[in-house]
C-alpha positions in Angstrom: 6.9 -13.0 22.6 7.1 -9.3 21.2 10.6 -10.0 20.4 9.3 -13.0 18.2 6.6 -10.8 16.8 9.1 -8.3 15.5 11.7 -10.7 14.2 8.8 -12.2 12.3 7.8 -8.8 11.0 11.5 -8.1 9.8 11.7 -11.4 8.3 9.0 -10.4 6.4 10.0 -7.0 5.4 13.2 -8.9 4.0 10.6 -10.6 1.7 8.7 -7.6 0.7 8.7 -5.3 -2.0 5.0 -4.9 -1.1 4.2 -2.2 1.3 0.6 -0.8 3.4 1.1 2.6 4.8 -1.6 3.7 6.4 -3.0 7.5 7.1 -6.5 8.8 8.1 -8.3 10.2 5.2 -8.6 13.6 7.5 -4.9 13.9 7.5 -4.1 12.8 4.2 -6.2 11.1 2.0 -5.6 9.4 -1.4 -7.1 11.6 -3.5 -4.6 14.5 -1.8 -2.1 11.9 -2.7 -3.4 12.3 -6.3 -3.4 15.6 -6.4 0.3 16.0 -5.0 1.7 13.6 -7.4 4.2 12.8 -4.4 4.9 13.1 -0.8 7.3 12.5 2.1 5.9 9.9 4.3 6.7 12.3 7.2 5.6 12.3 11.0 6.1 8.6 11.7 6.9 8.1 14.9 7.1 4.4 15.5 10.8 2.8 15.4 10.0 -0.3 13.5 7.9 1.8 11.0 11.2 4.1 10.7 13.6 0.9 10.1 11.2 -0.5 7.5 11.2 2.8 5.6 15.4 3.5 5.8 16.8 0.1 6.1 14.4 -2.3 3.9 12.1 0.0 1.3 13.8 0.5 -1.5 12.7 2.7 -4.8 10.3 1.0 -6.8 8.7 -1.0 -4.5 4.8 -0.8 -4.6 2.4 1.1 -1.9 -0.4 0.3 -0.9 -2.5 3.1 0.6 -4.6 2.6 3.3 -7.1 4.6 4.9 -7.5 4.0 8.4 -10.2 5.1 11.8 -12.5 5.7 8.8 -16.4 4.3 8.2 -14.8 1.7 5.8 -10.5 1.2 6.2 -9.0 -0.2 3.6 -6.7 0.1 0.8 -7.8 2.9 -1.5 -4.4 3.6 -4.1 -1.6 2.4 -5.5 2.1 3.9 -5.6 5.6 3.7 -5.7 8.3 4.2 -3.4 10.2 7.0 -5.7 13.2 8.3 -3.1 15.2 6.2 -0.6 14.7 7.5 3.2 15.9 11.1 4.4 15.5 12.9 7.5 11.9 13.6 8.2 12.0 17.6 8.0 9.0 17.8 10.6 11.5 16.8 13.3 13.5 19.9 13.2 10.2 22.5 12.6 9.2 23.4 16.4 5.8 24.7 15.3 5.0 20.7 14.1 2.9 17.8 16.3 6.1 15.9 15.0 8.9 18.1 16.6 11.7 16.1 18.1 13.7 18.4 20.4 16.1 15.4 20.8 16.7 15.1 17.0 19.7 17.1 15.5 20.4 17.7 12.4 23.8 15.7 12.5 22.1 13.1 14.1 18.0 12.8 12.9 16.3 10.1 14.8 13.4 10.2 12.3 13.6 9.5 8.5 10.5 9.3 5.7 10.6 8.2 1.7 8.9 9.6 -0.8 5.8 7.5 -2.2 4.2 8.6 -5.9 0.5 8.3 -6.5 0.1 6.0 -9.5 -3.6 4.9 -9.6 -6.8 4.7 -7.6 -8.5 1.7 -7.1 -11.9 1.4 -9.3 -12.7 -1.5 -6.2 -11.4 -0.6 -3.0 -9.9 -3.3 -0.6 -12.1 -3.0 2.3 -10.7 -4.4 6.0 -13.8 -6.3 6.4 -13.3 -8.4 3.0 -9.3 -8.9 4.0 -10.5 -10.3 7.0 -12.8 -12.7 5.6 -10.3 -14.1 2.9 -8.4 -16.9 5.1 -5.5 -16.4 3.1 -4.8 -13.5 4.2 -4.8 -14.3 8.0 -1.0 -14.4 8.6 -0.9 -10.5 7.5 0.6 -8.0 9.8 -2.1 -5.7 8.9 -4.4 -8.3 10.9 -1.4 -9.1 13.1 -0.4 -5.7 14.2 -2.8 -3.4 13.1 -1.6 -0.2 14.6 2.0 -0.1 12.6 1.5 2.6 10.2 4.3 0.7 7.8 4.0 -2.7 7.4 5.2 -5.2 4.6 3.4 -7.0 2.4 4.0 -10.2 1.0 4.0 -11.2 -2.9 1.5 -13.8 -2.7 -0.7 -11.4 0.2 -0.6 -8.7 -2.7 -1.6 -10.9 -5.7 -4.5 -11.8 -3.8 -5.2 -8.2 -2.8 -4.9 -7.1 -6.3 -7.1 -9.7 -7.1 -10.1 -8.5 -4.3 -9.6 -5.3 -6.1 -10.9 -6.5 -9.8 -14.3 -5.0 -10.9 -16.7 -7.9 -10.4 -17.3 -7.9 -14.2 -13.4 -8.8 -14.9 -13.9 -12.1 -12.5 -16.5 -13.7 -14.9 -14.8 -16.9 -16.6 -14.0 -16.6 -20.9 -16.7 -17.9 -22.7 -15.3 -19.5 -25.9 -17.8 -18.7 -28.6 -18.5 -21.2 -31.4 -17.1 -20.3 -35.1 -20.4 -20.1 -37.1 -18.9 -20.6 -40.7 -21.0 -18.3 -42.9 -20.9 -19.2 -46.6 -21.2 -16.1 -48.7 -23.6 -15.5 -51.2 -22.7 -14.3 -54.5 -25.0 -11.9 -56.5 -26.4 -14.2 -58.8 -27.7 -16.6 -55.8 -29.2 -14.4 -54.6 
């Protein structure tokens, strides 16, 4: 049954050029994102999260950043995958929580991208409103919600980006009526 799970999860990574990464706003937070322009994804340390990030993302494809085991999880910014996977430099640093005595340097077990901030979101996606939109129930992010990586589907993220639009922007176009105004010359008046 995990196998399945996984194999569905690939199959959907092969889709994607959507992606949520998660992180705790204590460890790294969107608006550090912000201020760092751009970051290694470093320290994950979950195989499938590693294959999505060296085998599948690819530059260009969009982020979406989530802030997790927070008061209100959800997705916060927007980015950009802007450097194919490398080895994870906190794999080889012995004073890190992400030291891998097993990794070598010839041999890393652990590689990260590089993610650019582009924009916050003037509407967070909360958790609680992506689990209440039913088409949204087949994503991993309600699936397997403790993969740090996870892909994102093009119609998922359409509907995401449209959770995210100020209330105001949803109001329909009202066509207003042409009023023809005849114009007065001095001597009518």
């Amino acid at each position: 049954m995990a196998e399945a799970s996984c194999q569905a999860m690939t199959d959907k990574a092969e889709k994607s050029t959507y992606w949520l990464m998660k992180s705790e706003p204590d460890v790294y937070s969107a608006q550090r994102w912000e201020k760092d322009k751009q970051t290694l994804w470093e320290g994950v340390r979950n195989y499938q999260a590693r294959n999505f990030m060296s085998q599948q993302m690819q530059v260009g494809d969009t982020v979406l950043f989530y802030h997790s085991s927070c008061e209100k999880p959800g997705i916060y910014a927007i980015g950009k995958v802007s450097k194919q996977a490398e080895p994870d430099p906190s794999q080889f640093d012995a004073k890190s929580e992400y030291f891998d005595e097993k990794s070598t340097r010839e041999k890393p077990r652990w590689l990260c991208v590089q993610v650019a901030f582009e924009k916050h979101l003037t509407r967070p996606i909360l958790l609680e409103d992506i689990r209440k939109e039913k088409k949204l129930a087949g994503m991993v992010l309600l699936k397997a919600s403790r993969l740090s990586i996870q892909p994102v589907l093009p119609e998922e993220a359409k509907i995401l980006f449209e959770m995210a639009k100020d209330p105001q922007d949803k109001k329909p176009t009202v066509k207003k009526k042409k009023i023809a105004f005849k114009s007065r010359t001095q001597k009518e008046l």
